[in-house]
Backbone as JSON Lines, residues from 0, in Angstrom:
{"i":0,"aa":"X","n":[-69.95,181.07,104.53],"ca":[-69.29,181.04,105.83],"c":[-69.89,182.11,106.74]}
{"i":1,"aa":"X","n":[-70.36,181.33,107.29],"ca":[-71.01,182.54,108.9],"c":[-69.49,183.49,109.05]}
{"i":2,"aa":"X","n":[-70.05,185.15,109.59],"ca":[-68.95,185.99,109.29],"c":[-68.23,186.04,110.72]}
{"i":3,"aa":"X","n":[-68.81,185.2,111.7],"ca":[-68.43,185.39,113.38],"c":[-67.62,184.37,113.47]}
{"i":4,"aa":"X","n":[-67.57,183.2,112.44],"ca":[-67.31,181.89,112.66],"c":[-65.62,182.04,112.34]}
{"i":5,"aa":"X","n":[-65.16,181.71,112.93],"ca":[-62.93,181.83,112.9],"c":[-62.72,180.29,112.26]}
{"i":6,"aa":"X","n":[-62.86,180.38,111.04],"ca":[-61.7,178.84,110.13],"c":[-60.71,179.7,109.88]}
{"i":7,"aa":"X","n":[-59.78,178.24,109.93],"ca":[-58.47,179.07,109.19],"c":[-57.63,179.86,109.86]}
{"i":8,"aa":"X","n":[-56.12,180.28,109.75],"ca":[-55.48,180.69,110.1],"c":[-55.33,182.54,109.95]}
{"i":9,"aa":"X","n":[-56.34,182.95,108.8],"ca":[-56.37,184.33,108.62],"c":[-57.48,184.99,109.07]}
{"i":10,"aa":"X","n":[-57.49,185.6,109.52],"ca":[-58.69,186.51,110.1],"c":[-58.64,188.22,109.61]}
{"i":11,"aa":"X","n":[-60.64,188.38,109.56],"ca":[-60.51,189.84,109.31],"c":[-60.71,190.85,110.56]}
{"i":12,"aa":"X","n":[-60.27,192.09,110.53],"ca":[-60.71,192.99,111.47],"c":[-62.06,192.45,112.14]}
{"i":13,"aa":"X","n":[-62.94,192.33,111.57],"ca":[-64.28,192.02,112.1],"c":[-64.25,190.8,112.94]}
{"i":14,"aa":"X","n":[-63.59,189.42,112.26],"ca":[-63.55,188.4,113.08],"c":[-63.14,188.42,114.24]}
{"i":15,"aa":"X","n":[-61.89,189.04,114.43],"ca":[-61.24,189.62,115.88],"c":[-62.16,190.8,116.65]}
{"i":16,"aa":"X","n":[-62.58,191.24,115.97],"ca":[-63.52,192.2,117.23],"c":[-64.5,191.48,117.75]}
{"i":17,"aa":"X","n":[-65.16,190.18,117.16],"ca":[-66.49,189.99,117.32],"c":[-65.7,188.55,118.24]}
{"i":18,"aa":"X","n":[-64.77,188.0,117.99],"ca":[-64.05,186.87,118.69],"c":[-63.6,187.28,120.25]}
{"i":19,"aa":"X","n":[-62.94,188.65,119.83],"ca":[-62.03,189.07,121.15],"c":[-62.92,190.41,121.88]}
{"i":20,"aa":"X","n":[-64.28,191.08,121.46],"ca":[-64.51,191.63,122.46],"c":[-64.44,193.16,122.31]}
{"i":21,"aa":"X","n":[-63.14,193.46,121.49],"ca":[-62.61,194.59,121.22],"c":[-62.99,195.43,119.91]}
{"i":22,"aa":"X","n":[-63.55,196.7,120.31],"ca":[-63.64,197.06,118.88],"c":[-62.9,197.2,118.09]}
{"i":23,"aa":"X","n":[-63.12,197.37,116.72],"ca":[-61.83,197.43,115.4],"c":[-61.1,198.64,115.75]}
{"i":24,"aa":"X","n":[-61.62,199.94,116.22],"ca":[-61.22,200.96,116.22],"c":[-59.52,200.58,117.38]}
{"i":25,"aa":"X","n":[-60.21,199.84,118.43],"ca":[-59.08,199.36,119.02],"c":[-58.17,198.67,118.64]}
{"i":26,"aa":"X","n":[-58.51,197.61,118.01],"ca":[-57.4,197.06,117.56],"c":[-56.72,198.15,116.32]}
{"i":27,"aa":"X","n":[-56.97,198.77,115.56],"ca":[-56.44,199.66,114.42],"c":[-55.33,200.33,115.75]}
{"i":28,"aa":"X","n":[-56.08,200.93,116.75],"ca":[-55.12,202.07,117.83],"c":[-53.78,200.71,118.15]}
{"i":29,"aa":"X","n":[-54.16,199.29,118.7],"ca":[-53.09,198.57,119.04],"c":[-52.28,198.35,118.72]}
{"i":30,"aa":"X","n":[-52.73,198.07,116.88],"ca":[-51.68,197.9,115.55],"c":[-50.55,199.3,115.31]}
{"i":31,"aa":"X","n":[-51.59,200.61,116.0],"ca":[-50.66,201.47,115.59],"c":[-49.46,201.89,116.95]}
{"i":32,"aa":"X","n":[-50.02,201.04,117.9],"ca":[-49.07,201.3,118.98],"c":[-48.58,200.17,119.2]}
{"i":33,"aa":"X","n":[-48.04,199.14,117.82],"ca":[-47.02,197.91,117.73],"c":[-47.65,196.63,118.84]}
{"i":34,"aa":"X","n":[-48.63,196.92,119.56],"ca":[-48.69,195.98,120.16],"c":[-49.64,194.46,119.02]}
{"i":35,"aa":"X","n":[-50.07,195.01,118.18],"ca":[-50.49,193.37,117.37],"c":[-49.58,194.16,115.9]}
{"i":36,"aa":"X","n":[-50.02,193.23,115.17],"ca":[-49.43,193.29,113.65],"c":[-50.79,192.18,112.87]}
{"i":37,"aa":"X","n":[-50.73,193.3,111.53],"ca":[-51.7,192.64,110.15],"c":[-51.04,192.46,109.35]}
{"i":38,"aa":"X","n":[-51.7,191.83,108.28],"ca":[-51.12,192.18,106.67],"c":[-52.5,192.73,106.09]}
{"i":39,"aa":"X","n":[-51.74,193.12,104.92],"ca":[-53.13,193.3,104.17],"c":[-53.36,192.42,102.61]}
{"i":40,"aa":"X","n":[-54.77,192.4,102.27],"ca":[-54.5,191.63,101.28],"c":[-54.68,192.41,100.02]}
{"i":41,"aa":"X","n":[-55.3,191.68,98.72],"ca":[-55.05,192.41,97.73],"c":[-55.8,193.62,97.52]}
{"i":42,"aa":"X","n":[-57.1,193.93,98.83],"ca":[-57.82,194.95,98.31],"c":[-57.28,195.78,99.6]}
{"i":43,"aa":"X","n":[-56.36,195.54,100.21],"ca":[-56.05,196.64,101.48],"c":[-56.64,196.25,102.66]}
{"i":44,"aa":"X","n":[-57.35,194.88,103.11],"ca":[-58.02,194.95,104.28],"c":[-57.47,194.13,105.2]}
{"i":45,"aa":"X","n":[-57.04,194.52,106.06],"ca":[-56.23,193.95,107.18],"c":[-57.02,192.59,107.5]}
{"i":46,"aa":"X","n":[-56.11,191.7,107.94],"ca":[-55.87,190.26,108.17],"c":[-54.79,189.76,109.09]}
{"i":47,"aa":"X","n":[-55.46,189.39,110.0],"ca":[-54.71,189.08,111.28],"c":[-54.3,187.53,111.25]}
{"i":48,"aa":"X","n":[-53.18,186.91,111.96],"ca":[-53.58,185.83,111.88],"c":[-54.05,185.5,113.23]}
{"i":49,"aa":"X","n":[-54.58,184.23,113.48],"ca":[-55.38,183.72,114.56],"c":[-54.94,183.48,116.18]}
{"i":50,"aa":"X","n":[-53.12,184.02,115.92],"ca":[-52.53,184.14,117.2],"c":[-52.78,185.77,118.07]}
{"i":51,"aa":"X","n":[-53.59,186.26,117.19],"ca":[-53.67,187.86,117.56],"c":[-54.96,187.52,118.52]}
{"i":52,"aa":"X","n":[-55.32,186.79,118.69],"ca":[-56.61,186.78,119.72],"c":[-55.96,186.51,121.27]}
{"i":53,"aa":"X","n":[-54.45,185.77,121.35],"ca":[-53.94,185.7,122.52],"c":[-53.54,186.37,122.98]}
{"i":54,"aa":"X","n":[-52.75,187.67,121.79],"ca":[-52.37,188.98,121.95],"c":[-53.29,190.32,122.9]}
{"i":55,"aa":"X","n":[-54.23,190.08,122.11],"ca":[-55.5,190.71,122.71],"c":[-55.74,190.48,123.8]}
{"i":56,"aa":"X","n":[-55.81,189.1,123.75],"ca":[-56.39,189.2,125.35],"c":[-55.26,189.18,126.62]}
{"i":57,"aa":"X","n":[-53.97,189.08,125.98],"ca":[-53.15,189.39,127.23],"c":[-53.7,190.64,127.69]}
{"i":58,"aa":"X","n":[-53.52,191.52,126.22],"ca":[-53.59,193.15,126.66],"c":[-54.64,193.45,127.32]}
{"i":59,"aa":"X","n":[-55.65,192.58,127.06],"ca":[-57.06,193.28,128.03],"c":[-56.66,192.79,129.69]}
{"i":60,"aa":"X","n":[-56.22,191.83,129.62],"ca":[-55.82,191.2,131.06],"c":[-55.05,192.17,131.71]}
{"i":61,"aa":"X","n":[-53.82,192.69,130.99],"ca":[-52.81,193.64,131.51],"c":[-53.47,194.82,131.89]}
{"i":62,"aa":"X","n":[-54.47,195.86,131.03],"ca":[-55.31,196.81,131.02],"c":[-56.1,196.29,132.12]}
{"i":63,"aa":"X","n":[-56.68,195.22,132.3],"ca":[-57.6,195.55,133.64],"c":[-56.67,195.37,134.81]}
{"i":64,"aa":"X","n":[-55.67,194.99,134.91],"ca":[-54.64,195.34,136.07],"c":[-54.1,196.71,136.03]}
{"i":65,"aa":"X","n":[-54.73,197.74,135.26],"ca":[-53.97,198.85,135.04],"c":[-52.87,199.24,134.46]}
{"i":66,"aa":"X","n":[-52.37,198.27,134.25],"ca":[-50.85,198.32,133.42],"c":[-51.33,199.36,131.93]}
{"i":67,"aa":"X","n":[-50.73,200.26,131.65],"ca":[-50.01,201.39,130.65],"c":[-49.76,200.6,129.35]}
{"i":68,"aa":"X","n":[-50.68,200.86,128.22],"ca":[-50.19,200.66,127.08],"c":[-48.21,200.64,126.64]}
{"i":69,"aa":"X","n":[-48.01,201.26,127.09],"ca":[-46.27,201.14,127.42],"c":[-45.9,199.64,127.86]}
{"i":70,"aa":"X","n":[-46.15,200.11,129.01],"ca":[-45.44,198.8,130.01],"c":[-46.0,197.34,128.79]}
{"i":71,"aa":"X","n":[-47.02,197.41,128.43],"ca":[-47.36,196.04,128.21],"c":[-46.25,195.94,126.73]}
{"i":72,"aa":"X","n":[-45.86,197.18,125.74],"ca":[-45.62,197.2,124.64],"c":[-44.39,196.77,124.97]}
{"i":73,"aa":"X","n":[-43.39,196.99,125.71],"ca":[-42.24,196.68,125.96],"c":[-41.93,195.08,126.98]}
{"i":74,"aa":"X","n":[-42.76,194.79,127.52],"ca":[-43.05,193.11,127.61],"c":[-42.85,192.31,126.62]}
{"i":75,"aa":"X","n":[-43.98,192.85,125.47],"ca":[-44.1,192.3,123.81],"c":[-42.85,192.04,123.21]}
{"i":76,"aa":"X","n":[-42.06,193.71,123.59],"ca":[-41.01,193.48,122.92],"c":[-39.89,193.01,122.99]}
{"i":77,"aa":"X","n":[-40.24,192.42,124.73],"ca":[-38.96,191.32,125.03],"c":[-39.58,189.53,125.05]}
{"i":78,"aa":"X","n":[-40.15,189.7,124.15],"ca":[-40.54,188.36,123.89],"c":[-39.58,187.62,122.17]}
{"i":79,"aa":"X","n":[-38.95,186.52,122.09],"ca":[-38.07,186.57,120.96],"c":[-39.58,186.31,120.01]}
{"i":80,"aa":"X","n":[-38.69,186.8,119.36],"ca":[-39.47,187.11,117.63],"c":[-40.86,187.83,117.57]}
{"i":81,"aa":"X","n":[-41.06,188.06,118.93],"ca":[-42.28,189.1,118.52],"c":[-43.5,188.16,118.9]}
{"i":82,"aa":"X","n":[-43.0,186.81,119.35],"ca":[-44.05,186.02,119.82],"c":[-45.51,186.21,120.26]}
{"i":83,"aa":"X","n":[-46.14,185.59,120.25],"ca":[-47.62,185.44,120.91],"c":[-46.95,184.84,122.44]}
{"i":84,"aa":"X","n":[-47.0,185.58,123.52],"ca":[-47.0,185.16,124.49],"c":[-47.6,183.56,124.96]}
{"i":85,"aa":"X","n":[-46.7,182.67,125.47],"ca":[-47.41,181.6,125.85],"c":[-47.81,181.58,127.67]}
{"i":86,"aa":"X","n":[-48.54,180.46,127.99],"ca":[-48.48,180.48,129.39],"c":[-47.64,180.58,130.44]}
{"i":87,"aa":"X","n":[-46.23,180.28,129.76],"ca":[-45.13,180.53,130.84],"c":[-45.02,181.95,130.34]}
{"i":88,"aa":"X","n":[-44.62,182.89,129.51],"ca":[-44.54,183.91,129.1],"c":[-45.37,185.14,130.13]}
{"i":89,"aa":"X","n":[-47.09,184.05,130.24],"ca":[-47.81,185.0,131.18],"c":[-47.63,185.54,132.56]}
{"i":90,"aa":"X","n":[-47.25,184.09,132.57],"ca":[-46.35,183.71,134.45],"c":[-45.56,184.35,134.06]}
{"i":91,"aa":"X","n":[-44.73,184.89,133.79],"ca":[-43.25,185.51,133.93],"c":[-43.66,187.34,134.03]}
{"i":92,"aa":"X","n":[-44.83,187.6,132.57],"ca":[-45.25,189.46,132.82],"c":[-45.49,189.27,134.2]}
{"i":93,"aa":"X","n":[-47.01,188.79,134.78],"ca":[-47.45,188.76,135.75],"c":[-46.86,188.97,137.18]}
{"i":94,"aa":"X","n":[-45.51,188.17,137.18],"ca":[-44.99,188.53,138.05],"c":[-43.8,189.3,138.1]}
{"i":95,"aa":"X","n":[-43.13,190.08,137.14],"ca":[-42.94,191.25,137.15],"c":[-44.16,192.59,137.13]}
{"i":96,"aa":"X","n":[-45.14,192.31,137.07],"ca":[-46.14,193.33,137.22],"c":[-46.34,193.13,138.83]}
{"i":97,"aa":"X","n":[-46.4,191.92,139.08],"ca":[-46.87,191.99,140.48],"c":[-46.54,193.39,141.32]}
{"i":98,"aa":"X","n":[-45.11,193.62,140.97],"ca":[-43.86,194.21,142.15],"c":[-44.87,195.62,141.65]}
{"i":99,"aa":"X","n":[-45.22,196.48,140.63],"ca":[-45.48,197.07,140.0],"c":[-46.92,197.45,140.76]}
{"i":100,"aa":"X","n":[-47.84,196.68,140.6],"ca":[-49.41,196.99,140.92],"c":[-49.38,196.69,142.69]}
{"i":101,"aa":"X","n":[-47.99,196.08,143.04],"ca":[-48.24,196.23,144.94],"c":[-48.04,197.44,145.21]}
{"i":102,"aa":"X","n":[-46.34,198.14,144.56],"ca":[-46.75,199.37,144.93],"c":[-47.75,200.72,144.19]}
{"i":103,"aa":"X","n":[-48.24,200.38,143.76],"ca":[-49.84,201.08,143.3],"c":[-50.62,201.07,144.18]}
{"i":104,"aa":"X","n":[-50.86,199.97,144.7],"ca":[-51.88,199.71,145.72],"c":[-51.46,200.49,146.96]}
{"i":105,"aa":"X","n":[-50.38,200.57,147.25],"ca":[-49.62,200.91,148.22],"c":[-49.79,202.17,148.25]}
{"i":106,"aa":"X","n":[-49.89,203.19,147.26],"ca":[-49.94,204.18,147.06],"c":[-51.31,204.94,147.01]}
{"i":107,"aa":"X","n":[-52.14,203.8,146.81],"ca":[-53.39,204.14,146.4],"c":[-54.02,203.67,148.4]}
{"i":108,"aa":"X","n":[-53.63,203.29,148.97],"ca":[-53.38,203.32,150.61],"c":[-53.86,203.94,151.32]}
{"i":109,"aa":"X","n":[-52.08,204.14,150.77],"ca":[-51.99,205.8,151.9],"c":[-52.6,207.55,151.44]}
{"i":110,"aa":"X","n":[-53.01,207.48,150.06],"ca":[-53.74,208.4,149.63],"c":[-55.29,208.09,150.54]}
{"i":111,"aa":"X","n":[-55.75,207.14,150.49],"ca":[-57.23,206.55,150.76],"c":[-57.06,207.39,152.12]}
{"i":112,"aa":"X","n":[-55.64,206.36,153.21],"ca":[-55.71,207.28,154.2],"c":[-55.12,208.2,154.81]}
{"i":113,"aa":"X","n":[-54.62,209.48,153.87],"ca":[-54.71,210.88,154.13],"c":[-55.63,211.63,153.36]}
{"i":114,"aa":"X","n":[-56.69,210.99,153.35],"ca":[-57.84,211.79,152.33],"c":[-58.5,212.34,153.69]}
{"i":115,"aa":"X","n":[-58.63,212.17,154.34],"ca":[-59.57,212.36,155.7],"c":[-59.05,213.79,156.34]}
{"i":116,"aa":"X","n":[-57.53,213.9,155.88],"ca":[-57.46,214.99,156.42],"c":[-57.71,216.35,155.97]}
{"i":117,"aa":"X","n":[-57.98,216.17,154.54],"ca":[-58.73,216.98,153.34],"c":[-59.75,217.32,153.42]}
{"i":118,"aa":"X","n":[-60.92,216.18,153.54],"ca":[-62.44,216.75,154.23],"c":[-62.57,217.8,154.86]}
{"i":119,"aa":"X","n":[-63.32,218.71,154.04],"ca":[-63.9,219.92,154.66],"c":[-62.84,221.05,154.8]}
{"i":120,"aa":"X","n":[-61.62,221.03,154.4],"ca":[-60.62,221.6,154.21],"c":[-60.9,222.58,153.19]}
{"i":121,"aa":"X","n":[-60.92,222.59,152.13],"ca":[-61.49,223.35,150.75],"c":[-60.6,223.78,149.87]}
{"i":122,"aa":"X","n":[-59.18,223.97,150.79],"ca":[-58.17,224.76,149.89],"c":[-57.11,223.62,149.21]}
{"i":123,"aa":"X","n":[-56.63,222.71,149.88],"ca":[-55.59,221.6,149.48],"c":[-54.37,222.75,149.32]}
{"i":124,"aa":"X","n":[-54.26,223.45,150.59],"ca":[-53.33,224.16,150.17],"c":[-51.65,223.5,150.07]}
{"i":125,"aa":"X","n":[-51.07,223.9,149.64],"ca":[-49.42,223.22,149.06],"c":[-48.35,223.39,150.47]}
{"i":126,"aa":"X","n":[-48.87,224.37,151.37],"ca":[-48.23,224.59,152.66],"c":[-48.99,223.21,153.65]}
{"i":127,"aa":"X","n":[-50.22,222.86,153.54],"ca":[-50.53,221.97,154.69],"c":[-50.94,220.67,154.15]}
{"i":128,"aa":"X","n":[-51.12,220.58,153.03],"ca":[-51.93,219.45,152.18],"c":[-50.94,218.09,152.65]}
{"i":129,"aa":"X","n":[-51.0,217.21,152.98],"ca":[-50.26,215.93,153.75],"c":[-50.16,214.87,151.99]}
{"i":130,"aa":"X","n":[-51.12,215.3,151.26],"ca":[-51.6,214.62,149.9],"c":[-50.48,215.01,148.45]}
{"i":131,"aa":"X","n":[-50.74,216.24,149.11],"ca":[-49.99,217.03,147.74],"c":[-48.41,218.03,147.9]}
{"i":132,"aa":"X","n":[-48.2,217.81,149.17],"ca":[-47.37,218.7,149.85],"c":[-46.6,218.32,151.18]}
{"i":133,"aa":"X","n":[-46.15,216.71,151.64],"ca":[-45.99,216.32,152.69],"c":[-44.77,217.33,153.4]}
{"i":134,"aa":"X","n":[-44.69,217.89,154.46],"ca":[-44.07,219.15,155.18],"c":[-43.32,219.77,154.8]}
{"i":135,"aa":"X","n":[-44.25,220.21,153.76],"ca":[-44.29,221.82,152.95],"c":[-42.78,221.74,151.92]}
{"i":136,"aa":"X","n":[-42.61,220.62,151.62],"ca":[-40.92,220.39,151.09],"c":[-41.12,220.95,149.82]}
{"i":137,"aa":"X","n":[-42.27,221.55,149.18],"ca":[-42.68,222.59,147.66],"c":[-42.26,223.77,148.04]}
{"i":138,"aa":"X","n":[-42.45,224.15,149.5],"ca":[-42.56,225.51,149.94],"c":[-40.79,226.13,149.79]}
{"i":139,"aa":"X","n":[-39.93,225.11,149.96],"ca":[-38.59,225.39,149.75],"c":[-38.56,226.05,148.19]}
{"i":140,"aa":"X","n":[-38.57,226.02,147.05],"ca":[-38.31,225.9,145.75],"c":[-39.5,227.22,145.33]}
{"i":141,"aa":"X","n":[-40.45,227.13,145.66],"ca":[-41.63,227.96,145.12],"c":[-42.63,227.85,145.83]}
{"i":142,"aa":"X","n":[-43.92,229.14,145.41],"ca":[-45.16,229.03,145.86],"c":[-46.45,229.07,144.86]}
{"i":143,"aa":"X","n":[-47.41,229.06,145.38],"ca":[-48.8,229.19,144.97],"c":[-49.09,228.36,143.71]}
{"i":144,"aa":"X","n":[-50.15,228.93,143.09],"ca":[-51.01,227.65,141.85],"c":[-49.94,227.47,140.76]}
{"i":145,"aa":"X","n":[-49.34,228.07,140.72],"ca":[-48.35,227.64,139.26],"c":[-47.85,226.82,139.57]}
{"i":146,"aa":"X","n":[-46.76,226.41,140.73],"ca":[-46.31,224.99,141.44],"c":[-47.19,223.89,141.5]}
{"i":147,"aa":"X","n":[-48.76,224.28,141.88],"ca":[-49.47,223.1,141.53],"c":[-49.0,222.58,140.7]}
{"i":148,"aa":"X","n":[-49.99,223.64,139.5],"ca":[-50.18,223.47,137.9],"c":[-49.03,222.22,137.04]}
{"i":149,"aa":"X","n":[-47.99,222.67,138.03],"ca":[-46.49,222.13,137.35],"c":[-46.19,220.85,137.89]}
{"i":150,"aa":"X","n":[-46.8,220.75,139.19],"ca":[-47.16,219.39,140.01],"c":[-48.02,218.08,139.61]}
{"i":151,"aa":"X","n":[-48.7,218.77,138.9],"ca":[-50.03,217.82,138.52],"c":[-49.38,217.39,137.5]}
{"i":152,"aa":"X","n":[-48.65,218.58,135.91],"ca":[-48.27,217.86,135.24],"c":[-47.19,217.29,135.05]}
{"i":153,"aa":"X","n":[-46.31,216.72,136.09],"ca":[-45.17,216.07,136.0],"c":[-45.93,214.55,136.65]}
{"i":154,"aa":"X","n":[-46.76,214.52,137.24],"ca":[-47.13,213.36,138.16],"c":[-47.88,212.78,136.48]}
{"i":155,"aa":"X","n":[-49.11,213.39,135.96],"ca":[-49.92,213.04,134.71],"c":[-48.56,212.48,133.74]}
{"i":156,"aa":"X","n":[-47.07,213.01,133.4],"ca":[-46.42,212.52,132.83],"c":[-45.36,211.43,133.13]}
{"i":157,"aa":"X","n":[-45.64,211.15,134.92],"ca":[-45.04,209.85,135.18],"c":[-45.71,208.67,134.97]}
């Protein structure tokens, strides 16, 4: 049996990477972040079955819309029984993502246009920055780089 060739309902790690695109290393990270499921067989080597290729490729679909390993895991998990998403299933994420990636875009906007007022600026200071600081409403609570610092990582953890 050619090793690229998919008979059958069981598949190995390899068949799915070389079918779907994705390296194994990824799928091992997907399996461990619940978004697919294996078994293993008698020597330990994971075996997918052949609905994990629809799985996959939702997730790559979702990932190139930007959607968050999260967001997509909890889609999954409102699907009954853990399903392989079908075509109505897709229609249905999709357009709850819609609402999701408009305002992204939306956001990604009006950043585009208050970037202009940054140019040549140098400091992005937290008193005038329109980006990082819209009228100075940081300046109430605290000042200087530690408020960044604390800025950046609450936004990195939304």
């Amino acid at each position: 049996m050619d090793n690229y060739k998919v008979e059958g309902a069981i598949l190995s790690i390899g068949q799915v990477e070389k079918r779907s695109g994705v390296a194994a290393s990824a799928l091992r990270f997907y399996e461990k972040k619940g978004l697919i499921t294996s078994t293993r067989n008698a020597g330990g080597q994971r075996r997918y079955f052949r609905e994990v290729l629809r799985r996959v490729a939702v997730i790559k679909a979702a990932q190139r819309l930007g959607m968050p390993l999260e967001d997509i895991a909890a889609a999954f998990s409102a699907l009954p029984d853990g399903r392989t998403p079908t075509v109505e299933d897709w229609h249905n994420l999709s357009t709850r993502w819609r609402s999701l990636l408009d305002e992204r875009i939306e956001r990604l906007q009006l950043l585009r246009d208050q970037l202009d007022d940054c140019i040549g600026c140098g400091c992005l200071s937290l008193k005038a920055c329109p980006l990082r600081n819209p009228h100075d409403i940081a300046g109430e609570d605290s000042q200087g780089a530690s408020l960044f610092e604390t800025m950046q990582n609450e936004e990195v953890g939304s």
